[in-house]
C-alpha positions as CSV (number, residue, x, y, z in Angstrom):
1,X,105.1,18.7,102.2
2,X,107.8,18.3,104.8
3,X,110.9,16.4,104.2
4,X,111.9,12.6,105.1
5,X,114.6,12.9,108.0
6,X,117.8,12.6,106.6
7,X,118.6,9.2,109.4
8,X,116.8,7.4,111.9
9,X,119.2,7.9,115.1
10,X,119.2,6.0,118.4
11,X,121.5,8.3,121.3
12,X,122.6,5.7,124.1
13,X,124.0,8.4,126.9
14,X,123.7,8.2,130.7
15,X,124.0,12.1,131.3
16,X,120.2,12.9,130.9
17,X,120.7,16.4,129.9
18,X,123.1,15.7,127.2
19,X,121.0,13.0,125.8
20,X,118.3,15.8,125.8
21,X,120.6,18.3,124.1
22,X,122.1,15.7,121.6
23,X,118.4,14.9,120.5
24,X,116.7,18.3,120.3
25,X,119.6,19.4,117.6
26,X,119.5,16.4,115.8
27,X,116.3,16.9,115.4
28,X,116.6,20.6,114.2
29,X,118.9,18.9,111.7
30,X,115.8,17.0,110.4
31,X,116.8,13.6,111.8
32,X,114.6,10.9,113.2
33,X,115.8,10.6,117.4
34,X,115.4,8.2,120.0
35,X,117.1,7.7,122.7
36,X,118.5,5.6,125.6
37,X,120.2,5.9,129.2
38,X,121.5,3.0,129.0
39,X,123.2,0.2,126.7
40,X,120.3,-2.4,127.9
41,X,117.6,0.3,126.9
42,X,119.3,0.6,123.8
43,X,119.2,-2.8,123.1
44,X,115.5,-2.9,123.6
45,X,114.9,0.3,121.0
46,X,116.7,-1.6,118.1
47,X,114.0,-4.5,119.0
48,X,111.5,-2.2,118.1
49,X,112.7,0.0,115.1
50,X,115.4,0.1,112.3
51,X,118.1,2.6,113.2
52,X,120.4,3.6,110.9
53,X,123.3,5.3,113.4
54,X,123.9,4.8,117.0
55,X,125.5,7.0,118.9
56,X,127.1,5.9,122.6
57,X,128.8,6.6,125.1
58,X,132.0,4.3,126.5
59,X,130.8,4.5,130.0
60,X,127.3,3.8,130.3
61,X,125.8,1.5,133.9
62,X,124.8,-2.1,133.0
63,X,125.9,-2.5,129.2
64,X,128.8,-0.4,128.3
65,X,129.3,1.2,125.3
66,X,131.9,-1.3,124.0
67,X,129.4,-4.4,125.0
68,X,126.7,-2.7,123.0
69,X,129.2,-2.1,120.1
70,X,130.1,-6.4,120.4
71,X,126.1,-7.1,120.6
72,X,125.0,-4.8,117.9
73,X,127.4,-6.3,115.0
74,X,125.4,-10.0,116.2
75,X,122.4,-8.2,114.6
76,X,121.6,-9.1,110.8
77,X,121.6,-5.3,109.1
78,X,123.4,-3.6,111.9
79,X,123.3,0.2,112.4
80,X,126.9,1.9,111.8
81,X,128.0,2.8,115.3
82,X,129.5,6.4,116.5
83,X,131.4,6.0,119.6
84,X,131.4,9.3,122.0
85,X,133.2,9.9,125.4
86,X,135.0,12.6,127.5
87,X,138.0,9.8,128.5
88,X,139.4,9.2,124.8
89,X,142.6,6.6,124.7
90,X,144.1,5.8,121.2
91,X,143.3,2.0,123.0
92,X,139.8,2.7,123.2
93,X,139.6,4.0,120.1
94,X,141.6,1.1,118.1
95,X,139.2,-1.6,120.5
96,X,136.5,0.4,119.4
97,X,137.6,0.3,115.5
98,X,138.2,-3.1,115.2
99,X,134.9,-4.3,116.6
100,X,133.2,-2.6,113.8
101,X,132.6,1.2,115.3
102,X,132.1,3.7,112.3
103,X,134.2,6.8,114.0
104,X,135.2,7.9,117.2
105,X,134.4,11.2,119.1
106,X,135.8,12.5,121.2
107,X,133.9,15.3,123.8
108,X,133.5,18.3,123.6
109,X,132.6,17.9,119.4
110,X,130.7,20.9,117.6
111,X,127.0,19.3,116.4
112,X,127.9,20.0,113.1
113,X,130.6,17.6,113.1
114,X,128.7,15.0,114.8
115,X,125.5,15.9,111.9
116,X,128.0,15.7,109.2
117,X,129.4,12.2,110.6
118,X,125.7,10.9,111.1
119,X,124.7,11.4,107.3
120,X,128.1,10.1,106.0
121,X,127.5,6.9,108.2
122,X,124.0,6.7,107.2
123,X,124.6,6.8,103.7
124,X,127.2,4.3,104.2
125,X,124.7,1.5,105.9
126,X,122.1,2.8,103.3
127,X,124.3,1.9,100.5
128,X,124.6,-1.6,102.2
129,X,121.4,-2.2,102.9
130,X,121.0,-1.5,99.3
131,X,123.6,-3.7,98.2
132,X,121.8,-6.4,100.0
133,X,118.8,-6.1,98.5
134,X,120.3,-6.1,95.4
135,X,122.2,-9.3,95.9
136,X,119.0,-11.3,97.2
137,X,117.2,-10.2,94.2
138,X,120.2,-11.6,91.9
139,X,120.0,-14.9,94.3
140,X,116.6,-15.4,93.6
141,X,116.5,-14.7,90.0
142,X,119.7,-17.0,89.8
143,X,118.5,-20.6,89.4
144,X,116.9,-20.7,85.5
145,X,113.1,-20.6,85.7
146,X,110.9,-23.6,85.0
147,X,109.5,-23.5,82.0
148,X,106.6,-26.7,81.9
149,X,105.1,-27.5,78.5
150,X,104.1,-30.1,76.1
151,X,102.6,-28.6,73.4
152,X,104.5,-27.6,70.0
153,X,103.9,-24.2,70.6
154,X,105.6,-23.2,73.5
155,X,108.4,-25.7,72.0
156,X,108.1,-23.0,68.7
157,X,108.4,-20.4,71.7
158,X,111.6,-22.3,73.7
159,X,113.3,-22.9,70.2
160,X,113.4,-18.8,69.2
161,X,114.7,-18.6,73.1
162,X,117.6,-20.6,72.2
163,X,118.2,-18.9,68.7
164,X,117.8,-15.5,70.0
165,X,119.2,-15.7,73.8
166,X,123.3,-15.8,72.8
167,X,123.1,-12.2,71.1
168,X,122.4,-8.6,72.4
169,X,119.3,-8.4,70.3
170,X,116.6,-6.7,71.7
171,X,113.7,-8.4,72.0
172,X,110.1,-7.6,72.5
173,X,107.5,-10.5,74.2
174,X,104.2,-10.2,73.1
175,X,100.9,-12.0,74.2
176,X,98.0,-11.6,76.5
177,X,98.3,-11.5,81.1
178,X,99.6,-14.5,82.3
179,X,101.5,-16.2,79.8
180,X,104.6,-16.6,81.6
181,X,106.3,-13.1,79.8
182,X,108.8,-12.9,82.3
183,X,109.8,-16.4,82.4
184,X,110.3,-16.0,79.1
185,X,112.5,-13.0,79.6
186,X,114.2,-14.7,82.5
187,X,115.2,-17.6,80.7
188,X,117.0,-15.5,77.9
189,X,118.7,-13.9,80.5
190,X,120.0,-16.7,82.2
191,X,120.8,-18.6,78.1
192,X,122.5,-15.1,77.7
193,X,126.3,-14.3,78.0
194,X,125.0,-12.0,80.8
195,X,124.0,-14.7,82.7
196,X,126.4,-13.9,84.9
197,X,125.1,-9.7,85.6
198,X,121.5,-8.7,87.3
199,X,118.2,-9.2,85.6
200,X,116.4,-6.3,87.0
201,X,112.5,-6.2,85.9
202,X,110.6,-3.0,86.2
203,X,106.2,-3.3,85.6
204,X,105.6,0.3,83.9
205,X,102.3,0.2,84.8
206,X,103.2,-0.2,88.8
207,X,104.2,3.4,89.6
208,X,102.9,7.0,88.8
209,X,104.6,8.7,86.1
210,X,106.0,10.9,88.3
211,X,107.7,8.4,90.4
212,X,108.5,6.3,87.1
213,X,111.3,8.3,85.7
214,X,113.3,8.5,89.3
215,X,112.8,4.9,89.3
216,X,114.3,4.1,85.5
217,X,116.9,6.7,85.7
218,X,117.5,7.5,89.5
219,X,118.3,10.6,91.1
220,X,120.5,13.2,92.6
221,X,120.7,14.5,95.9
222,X,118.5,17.6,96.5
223,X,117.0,17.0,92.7
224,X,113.9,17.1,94.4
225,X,112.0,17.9,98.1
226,X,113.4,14.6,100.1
227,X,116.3,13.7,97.7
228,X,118.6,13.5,100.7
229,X,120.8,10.9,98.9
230,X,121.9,9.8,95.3
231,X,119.7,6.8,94.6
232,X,120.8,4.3,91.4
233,X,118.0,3.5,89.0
234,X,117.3,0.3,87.6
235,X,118.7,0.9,84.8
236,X,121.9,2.2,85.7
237,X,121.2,-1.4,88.1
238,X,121.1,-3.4,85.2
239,X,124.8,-2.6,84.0
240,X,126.2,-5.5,82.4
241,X,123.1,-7.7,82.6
242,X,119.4,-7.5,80.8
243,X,116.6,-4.9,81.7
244,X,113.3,-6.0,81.5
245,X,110.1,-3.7,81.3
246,X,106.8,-5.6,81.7
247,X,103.8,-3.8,80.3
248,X,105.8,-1.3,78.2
249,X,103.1,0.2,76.4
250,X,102.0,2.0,79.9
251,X,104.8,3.9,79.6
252,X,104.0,7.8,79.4
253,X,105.1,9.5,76.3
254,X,107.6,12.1,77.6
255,X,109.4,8.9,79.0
256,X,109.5,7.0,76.1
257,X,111.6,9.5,74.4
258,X,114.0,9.5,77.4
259,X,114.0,5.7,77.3
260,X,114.8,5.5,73.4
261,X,117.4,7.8,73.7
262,X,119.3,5.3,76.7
263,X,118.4,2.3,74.5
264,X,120.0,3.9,71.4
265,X,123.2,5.7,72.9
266,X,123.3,3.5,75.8
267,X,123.5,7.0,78.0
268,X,121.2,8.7,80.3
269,X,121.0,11.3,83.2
270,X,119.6,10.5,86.8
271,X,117.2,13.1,87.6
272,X,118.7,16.3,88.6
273,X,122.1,15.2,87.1
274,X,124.4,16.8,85.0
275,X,126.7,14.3,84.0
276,X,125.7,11.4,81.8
277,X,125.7,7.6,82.7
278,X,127.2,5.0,80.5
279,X,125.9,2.0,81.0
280,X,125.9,-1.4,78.9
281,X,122.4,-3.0,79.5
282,X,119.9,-5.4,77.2
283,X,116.4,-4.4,77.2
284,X,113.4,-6.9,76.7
285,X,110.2,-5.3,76.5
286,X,106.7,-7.1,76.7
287,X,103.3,-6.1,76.7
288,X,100.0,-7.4,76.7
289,X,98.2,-5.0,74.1
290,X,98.0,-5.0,70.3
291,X,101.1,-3.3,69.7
292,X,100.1,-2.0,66.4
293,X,97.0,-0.4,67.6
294,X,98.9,1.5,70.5
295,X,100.8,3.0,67.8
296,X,97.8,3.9,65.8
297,X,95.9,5.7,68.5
298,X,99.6,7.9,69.6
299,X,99.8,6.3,72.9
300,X,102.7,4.3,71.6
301,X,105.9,5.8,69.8
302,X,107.1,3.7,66.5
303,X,110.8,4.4,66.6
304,X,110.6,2.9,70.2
305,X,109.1,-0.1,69.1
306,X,111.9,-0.2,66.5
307,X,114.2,0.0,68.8
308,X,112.7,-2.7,71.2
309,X,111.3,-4.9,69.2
310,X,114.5,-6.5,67.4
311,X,113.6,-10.1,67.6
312,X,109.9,-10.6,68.5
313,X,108.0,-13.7,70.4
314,X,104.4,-13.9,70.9
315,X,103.2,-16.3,73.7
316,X,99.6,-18.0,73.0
317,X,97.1,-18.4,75.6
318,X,96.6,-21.1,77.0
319,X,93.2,-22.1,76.3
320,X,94.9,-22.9,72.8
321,X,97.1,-24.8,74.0
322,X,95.1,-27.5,76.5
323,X,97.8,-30.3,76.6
324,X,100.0,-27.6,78.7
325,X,97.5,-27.5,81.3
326,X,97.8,-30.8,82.9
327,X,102.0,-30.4,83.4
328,X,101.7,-26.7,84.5
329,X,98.9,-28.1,87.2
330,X,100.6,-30.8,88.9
331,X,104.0,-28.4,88.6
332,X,101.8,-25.5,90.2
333,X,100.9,-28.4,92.8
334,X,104.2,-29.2,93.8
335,X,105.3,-25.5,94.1
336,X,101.8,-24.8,96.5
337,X,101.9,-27.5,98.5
338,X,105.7,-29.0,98.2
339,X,105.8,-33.3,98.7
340,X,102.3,-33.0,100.3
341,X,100.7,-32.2,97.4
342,X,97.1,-33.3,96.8
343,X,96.4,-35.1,93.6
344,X,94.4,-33.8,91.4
345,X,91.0,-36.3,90.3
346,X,90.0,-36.9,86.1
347,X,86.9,-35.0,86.5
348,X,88.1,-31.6,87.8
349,X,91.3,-32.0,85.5
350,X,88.8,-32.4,82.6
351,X,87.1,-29.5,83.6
352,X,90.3,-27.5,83.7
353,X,91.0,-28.7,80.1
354,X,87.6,-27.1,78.8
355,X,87.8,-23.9,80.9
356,X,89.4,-20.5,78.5
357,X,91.4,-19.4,81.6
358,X,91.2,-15.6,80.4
359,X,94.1,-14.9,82.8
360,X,96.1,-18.1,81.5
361,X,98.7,-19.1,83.9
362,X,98.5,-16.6,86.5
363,X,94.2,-17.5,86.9
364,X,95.1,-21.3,86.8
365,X,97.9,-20.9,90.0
366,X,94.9,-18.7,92.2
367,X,92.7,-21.3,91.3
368,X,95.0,-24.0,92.9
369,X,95.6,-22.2,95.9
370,X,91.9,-22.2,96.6
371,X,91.3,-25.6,95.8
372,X,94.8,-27.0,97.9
373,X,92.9,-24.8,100.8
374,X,89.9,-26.6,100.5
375,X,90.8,-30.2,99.2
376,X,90.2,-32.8,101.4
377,X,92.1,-36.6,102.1
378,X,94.7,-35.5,99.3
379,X,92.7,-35.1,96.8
380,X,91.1,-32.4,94.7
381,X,87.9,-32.4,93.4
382,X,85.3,-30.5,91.1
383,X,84.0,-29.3,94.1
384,X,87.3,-27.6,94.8
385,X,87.5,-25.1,91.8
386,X,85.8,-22.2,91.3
387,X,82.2,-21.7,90.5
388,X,83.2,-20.4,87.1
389,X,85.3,-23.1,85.8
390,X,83.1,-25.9,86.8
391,X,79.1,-24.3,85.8
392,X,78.5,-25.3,82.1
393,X,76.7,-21.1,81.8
394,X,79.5,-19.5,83.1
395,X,82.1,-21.5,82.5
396,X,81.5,-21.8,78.6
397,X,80.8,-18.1,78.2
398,X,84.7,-16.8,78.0
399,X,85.1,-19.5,75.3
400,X,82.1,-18.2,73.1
401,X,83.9,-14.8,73.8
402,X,87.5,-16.1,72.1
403,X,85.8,-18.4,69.6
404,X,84.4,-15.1,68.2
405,X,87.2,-13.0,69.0
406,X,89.8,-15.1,67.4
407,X,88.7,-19.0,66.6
408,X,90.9,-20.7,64.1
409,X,89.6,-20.7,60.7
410,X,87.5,-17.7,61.2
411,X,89.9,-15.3,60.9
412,X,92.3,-13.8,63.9
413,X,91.1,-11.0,65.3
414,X,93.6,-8.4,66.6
415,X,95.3,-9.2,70.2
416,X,93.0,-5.5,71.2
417,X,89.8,-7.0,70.8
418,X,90.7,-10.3,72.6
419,X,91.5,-8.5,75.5
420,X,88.5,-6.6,75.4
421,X,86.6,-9.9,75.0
422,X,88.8,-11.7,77.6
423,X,88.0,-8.5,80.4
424,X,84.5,-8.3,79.3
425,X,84.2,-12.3,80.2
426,X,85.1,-12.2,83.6
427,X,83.4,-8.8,84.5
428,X,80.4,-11.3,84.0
429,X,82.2,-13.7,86.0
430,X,82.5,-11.9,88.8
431,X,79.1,-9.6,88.3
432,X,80.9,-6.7,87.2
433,X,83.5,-7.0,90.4
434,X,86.1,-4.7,89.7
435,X,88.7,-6.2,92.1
436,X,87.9,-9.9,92.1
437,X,87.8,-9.6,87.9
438,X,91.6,-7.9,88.5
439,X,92.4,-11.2,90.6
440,X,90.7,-13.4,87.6
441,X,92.6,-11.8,85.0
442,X,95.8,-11.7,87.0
443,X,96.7,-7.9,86.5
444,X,96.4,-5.3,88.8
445,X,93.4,-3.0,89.5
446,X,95.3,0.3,88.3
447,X,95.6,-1.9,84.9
448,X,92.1,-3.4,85.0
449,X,90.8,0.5,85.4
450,X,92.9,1.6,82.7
451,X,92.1,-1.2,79.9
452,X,88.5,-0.2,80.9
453,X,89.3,3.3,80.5
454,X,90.8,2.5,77.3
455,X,87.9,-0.1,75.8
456,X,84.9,2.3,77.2
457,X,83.4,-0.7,78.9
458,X,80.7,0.4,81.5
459,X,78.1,-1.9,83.1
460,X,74.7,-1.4,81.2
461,X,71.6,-2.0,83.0
């Protein structure tokens, strides 16, 4: 497998054979290499593609070199710029400087200076590019979540938030897809005296497991084929603020141990490393399987969930908790559609009410999207929402599932078996469709595969 270039480079030079030689040995260096005669050509390049360095000459025809310096730095997520010419001045080079140039070459220059300048500028930008990312993702996370309820048991749920949210508890969120588990996490962040640090969520069930562990912990450079640069993992992200890792249970065994030794000694090596990090982070963990029975079968190590699980709340579904449905709705409404949002008529609300939404929250905001698609005059309808929530057959049979699986009165059944009986439900929903049952259950294909992996359903004929 051949390795990523180390920087995406655009060459602006008006001497055509030195723009040839300056791209054929950065390329031998492994960059990525375009290149332009002029500053006007340039400009045109970094229209189409993201560059990371530029490298121009001064004196170029049309745009000069310092013009394309004063129009690059106009650009949101500019390249860092490397200035090159044969007529160096020290005023040049101080104009050059102050409008935002990275360094300043002067010809003749060996091409393993200029490669060694290249990668430090690129892993400057890449560091701010990073940075950036990082900040819009604080930004976003920043304004407390909405949490929309009625109902006495998501007030039970909001009043253990409160209680638990001040300390550095750990704290493990339990319940089935779609419950709002990372609102929940989100608000004890933001009730948290790390209100003011990242909350940096991580899905374990998203990546490979090979790709998991560079993502937790990070890596060095050269720690692997393509490792050009020390990346920072979200963990070693989440310094001073709150971790959170969504579907925990996915997580393969050899990184459990990893992750219960940074939980416990609040240490851990990037990948190829061989110094330790220290970091100060809170985890909250959450999953969406029977906890107990993940530790039964060995997928699931106990003296993680020990560690995790210091203070434990269990979201309930909302088919137990109907009142909720009409709030979240209109709320989902107003987020879909902003002041323009249709109402919603008594006869499709009431059908909502009676529906089990198997994938709770996350089901019930698809459904609206449809039905805002398809209302007419402001108004939605019965007609509006899915087959499934409105045909007395199918709509009824995902309640006949959970009133066996777990009705009150007649015992609770374990959390496993009502997600077996919650996927098995809308398999027949959606004729044994595995991607639209994914979309009704609100989880991801990968997961849907595994869970049937893991339960042994297969379509009989």
């Amino acid at each position: 497998m051949s390795e990523t270039p180390s920087a995406r480079i655009l060459v602006a030079e008006d001497e055509a054979n030195l723009r040839l030689v300056l791209q054929k040995e950065l390329e031998r260096a492994g960059h990525e290499v375009r290149v332009a005669p002029d500053g006007e050509a340039a400009l045109k390049l970094l229209e189409e593609m993201n560059v990371d360095v530029l490298l121009t000459d001064i004196n170029m025809p049309r745009i000069d070199g310092m013009e394309l310096l004063r129009r690059v730095h106009q650009r949101p997520n500019p390249p860092e710029v490397i200035m090159l010419t044969g007529h160096a001045t020290i005023e040049t080079a101080i104009e050059a400087m102050k409008l935002g140039a990275y360094d300043y070459l002067s010809k003749p220059y060996h091409i393993t200076e200029l490669d060694a300048l290249v990668k430090q500028a690129a892993e400057k930008r890449r560091l701010r590019v990073d940075n950036q990312r990082l900040r819009a993702q604080i930004e976003r996370r920043s304004a407390a979540p909405e949490i929309v309820f009625v109902s006495d048991a998501m007030r039970d749920v909001m009043h253990l938030v409160e209680r638990v949210a001040p300390s550095d508890t750990s704290v493990l969120l339990t319940g089935e897809s779609g419950t709002g588990k990372e609102l929940i996490a989100n608000a004890i962040h933001r009730m948290s005296r790390r209100s003011e640090g990242s909350f940096i969520d991580l899905n374990c069930a998203a990546f490979q497991e090979t790709l998991l562990e560079s993502e937790l912990f990070g890596y060095e450079a050269g720690a692997f084929s393509g490792a050009k640069a020390r990346k920072l993992g979200l963990f070693e992200l989440a310094d001073g603020g709150t971790l959170f890792l969504d579907e925990v249970t996915e997580l393969p065994a050899p990184l459990q141990s990893k992750l219960l030794r940074a939980i416990e000694t609040q240490t851990f090596f990037r990948v190829g490393a061989v110094r330790k990090v220290q970091v100060n982070v809170r985890v909250i963990a959450a999953t969406n399987r029977d906890i107990s029975q993940a530790m039964a079968d060995g997928s699931f190590r106990s003296d993680l969930l020990y560690r995790i699980n210091g203070f434990e709340i269990s979201l309930r579904p909302l088919r137990d908790r109907p009142e909720d449905i009409e709030p979240v709705t209109r709320h989902l409404l107003a987020q879909l559609a902003g002041q323009g949002a249709p109402e919603i008529a008594p006869d499709a609300l009431d059908a909502m009410r009676e529906y089990s939404w198997p994938g709770n929250v996350r089901q019930l905001r698809n459904c609206l999207e449809r039905a805002v698609l398809l209302s007419d005059d402001g108004v939605i309808t019965r007609a509006h929402l899915p087959p499934e929530i409105v045909s007395p057959r199918q709509g009824n049979a995902p309640s006949a599932a959970f009133a066996v699986a777990g009705a009150p009165g007649q015992g609770a059944a374990p959390l496993r078996e009502v997600e077996r009986q919650q996927i098995l439900a809308a398999l027949e929903q959606t004729n044994w469709h595995r991607g639209k049952t994914a979309e009704v259950l609100g989880i991801s294909p990968s997961t849907l595969y595994r869970r049937l992996r893991d339960y042994n359903l297969t379509r009989r004929a």
